[in-house]
MIVEXRO-772048 format. One line per 2 residues: number of its first residue (from 1); for each residue x, y, z of N, C-alpha, C. Coordinates in pm, 1 decimal. Layout:
BEGIN
NUM> X:Y:Z:X:Y:Z:X:Y:Z | ...
This chain:
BEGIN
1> 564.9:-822.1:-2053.2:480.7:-703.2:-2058.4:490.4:-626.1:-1926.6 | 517.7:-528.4:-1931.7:513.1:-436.3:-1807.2:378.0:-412.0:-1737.0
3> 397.5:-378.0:-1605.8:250.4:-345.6:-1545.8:182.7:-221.4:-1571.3 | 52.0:-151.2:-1653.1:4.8:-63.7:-1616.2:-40.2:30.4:-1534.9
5> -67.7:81.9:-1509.2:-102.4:130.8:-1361.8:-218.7:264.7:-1420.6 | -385.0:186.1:-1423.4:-500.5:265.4:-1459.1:-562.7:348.6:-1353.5
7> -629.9:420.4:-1421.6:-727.7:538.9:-1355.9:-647.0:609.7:-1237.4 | -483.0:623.7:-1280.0:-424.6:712.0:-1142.3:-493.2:838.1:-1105.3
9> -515.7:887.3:-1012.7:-553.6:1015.0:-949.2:-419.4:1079.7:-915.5 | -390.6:1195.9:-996.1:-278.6:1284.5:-918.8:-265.4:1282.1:-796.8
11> -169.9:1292.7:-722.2:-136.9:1329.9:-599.1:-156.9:1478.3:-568.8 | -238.4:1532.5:-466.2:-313.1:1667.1:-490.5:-210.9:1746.4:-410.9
13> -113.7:1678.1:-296.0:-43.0:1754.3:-170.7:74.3:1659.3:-168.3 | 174.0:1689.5:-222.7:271.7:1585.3:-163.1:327.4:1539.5:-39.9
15> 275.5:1717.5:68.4:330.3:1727.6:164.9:239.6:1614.0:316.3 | 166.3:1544.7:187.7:79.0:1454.4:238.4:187.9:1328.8:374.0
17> 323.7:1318.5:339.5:382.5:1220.9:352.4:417.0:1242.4:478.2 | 443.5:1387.5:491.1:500.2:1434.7:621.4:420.1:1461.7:705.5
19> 249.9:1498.3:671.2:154.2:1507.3:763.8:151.7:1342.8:822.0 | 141.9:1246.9:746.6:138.9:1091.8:825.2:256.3:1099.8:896.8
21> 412.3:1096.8:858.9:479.7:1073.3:909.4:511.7:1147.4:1067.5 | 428.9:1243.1:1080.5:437.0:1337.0:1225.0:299.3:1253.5:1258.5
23> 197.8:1240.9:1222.9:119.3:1166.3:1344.8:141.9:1016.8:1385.3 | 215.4:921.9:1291.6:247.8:865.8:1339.7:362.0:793.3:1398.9
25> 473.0:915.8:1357.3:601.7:898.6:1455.5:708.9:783.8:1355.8 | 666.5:837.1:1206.5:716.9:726.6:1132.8:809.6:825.5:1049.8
27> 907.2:723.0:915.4:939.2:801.6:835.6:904.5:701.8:727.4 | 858.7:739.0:589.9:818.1:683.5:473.8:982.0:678.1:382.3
29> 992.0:568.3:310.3:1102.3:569.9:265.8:1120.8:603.8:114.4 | 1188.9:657.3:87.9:1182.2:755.3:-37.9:1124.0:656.4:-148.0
31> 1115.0:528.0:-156.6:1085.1:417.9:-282.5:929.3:462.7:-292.4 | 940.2:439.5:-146.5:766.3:394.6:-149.5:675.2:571.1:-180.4
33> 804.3:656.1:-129.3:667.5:785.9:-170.3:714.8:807.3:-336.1 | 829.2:797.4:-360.3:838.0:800.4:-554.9:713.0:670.3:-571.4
35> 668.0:547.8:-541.5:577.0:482.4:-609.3:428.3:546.8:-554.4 | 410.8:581.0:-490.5:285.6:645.6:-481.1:234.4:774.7:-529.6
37> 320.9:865.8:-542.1:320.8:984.2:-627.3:280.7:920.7:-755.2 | 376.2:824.3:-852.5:350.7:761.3:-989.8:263.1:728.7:-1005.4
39> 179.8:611.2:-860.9:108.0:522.9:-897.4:-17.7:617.7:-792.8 | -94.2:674.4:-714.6:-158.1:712.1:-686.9:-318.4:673.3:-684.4
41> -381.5:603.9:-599.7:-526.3:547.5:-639.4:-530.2:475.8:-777.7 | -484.0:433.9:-844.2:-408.9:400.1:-902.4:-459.4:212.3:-914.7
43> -465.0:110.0:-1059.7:-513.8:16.2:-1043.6:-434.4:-78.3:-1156.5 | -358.8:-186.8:-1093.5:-255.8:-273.0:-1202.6:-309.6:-338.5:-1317.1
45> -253.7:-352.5:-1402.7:-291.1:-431.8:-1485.2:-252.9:-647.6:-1427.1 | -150.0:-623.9:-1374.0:-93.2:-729.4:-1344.7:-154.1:-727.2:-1189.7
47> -187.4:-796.7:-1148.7:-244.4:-796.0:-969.8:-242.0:-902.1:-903.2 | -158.5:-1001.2:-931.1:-210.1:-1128.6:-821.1:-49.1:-1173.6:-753.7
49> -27.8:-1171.8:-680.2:85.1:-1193.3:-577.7:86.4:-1307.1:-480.7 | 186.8:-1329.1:-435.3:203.8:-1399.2:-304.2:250.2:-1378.3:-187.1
51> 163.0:-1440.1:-132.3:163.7:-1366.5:55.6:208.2:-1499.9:72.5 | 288.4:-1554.6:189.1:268.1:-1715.6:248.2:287.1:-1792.0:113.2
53> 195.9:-1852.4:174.0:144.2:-1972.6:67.9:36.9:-1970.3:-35.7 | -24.1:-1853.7:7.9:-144.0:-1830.7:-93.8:-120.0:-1666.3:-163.7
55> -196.0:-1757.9:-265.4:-196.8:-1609.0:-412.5:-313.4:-1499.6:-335.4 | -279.8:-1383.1:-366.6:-372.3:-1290.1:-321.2:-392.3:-1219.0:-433.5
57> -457.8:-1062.9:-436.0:-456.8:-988.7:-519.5:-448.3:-801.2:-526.8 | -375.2:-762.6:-591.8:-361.7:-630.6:-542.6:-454.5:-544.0:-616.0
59> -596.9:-484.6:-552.0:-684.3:-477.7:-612.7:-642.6:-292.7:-647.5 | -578.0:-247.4:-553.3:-565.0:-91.6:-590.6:-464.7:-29.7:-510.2
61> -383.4:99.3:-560.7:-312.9:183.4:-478.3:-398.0:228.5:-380.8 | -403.8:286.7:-254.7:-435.2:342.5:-176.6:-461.0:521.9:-211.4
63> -574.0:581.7:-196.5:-579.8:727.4:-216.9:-506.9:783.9:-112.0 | -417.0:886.1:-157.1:-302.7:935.0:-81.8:-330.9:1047.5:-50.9
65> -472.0:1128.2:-133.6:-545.6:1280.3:-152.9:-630.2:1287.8:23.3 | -575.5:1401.3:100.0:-593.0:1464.2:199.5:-744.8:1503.6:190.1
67> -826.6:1417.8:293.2:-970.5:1429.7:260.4:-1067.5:1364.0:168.8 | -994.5:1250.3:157.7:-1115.6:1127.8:94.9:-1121.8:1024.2:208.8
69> -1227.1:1017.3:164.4:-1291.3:945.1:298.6:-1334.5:762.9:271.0 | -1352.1:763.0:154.9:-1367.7:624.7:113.2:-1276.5:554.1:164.4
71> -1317.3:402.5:151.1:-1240.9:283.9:171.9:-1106.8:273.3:128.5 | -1059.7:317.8:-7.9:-978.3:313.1:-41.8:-844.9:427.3:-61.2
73> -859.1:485.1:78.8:-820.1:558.6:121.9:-689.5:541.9:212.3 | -609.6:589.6:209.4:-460.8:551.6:322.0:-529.9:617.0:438.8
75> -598.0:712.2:456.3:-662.2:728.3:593.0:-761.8:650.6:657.0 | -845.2:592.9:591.0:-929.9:479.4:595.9:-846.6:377.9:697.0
77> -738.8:296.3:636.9:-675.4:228.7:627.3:-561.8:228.2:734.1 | -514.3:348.9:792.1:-423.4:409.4:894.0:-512.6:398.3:1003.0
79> -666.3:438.2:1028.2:-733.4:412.3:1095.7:-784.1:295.9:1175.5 | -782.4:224.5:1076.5:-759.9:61.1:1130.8:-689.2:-28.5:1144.5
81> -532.2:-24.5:1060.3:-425.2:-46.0:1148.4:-343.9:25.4:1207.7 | -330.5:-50.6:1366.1:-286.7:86.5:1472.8:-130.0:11.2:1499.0
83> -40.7:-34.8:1409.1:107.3:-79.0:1395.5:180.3:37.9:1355.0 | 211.3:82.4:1408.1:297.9:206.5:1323.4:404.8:146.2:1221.1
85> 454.7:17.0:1248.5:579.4:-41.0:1126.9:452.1:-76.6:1070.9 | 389.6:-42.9:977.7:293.8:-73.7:875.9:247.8:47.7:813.5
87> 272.7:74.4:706.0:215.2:147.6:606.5:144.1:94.3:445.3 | 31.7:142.0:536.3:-52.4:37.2:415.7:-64.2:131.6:305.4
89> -67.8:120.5:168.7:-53.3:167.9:36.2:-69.5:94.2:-33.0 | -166.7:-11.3:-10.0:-273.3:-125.4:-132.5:-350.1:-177.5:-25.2
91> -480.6:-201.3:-142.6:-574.4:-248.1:-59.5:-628.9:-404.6:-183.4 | -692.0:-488.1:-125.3:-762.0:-615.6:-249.5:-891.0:-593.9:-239.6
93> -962.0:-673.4:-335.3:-1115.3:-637.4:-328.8:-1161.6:-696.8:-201.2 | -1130.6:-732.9:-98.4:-1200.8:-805.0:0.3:-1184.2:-689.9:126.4
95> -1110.0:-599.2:111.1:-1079.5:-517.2:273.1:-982.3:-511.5:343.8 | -838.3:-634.6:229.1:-778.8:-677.1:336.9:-650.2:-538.3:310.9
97> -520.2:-530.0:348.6:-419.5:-435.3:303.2:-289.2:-478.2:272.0 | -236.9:-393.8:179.5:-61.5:-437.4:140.9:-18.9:-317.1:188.0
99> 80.9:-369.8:281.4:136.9:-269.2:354.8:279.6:-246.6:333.1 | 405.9:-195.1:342.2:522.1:-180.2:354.9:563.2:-174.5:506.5
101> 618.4:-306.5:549.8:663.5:-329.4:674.2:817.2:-239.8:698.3 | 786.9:-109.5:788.6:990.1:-59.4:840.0:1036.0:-115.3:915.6
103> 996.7:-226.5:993.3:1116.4:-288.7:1081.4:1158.7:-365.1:971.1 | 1041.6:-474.6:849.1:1159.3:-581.2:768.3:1200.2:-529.7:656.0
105> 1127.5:-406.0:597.5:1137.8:-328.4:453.3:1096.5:-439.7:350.7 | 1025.4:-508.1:395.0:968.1:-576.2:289.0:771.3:-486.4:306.0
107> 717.9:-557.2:188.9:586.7:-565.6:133.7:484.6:-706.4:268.7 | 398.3:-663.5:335.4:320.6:-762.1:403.4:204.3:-766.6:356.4
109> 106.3:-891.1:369.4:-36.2:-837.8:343.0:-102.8:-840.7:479.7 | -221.5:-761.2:498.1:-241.7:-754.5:671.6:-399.9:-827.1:649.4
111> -429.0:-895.6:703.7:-581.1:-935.2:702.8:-665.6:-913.4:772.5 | -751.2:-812.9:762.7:-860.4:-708.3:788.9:-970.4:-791.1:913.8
113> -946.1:-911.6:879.5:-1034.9:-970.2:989.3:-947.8:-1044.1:1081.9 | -842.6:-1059.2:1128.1:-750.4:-1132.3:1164.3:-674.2:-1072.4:1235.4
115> -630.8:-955.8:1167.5:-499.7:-878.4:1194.1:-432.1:-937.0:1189.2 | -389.0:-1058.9:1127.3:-247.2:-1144.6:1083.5:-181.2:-1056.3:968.3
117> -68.8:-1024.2:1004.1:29.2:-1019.6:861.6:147.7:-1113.2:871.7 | 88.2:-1147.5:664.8:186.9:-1242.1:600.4:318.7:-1176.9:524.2
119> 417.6:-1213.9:532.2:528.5:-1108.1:452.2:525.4:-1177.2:324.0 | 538.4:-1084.3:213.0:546.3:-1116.2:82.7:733.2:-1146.9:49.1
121> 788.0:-1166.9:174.0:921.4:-1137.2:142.1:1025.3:-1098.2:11.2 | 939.9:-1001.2:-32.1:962.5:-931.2:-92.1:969.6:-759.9:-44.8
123> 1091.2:-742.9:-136.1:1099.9:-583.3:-133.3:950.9:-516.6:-175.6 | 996.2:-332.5:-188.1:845.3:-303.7:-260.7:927.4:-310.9:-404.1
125> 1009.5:-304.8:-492.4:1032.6:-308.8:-632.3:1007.5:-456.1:-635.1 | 1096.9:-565.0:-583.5:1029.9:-672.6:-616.0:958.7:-728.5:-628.3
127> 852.7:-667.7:-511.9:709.8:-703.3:-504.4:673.5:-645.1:-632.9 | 660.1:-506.1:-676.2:600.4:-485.0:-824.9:650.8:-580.7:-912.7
129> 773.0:-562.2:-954.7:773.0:-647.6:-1085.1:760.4:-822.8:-1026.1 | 703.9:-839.8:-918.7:651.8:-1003.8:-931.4:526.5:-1039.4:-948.6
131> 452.3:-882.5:-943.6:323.0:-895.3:-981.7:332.4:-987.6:-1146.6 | 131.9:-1056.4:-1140.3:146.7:-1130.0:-1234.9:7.6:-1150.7:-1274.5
């Protein structure tokens, strides 16, 4: 069965990618802005993954819309991790983030109280379809 992907919110500005990518001196890689455009705030049907050794869960896309202020927000989220190789674009129900690491181009999860990140050593396509 393929993954759903509920209650997406359009993407309101695409040019959203390039406003992050100038403040933080990054470049987003074309996978990850085609999956966020698709998938947008956005919530799986399939959600539980692996970080390490332990199962986690991917509770939601990140809001990508210029001027939301909630938690589940990529600005939220940019705000509190200050790694520039980290672009977070999922968040789990606990606070913590799934990020897309550019130094390994894999998928990490970052832990909100810790600041440890675990690599899912996984790509971001692999990481989707290993959702489960």
């Amino acid at each position: 069965m393929a993954i759903i992907w509920k209650y997406k919110i359009d993407l309101s500005d695409a040019s959203v990618f390039d406003k992050i990518e100038k403040e933080r001196g990054i470049s987003f890689p074309d996978e990850l802005k085609r999956f966020i455009s698709e998938t947008n705030a956005s919530t799986p049907s399939k959600y539980n993954f692996m970080a390490g050794n332990n199962e986690r869960v991917f509770g939601a896309v990140l809001c990508f819309n210029d001027g939301k202020s909630e938690t589940d927000s990529v600005f939220t989220a940019l705000s509190i991790i200050d790694d520039n190789n980290l672009i977070p674009f999922g968040i789990d129900p606990f606070g913590n983030y799934i990020c897309y690491s550019l130094r390994e181009k894999l998928v990490v999860f970052w832990d909100h109280e810790t600041g440890k990140v675990v690599s899912t050593g996984a790509s971001l396509t692999d990481f989707i379809i290993s959702l489960y």
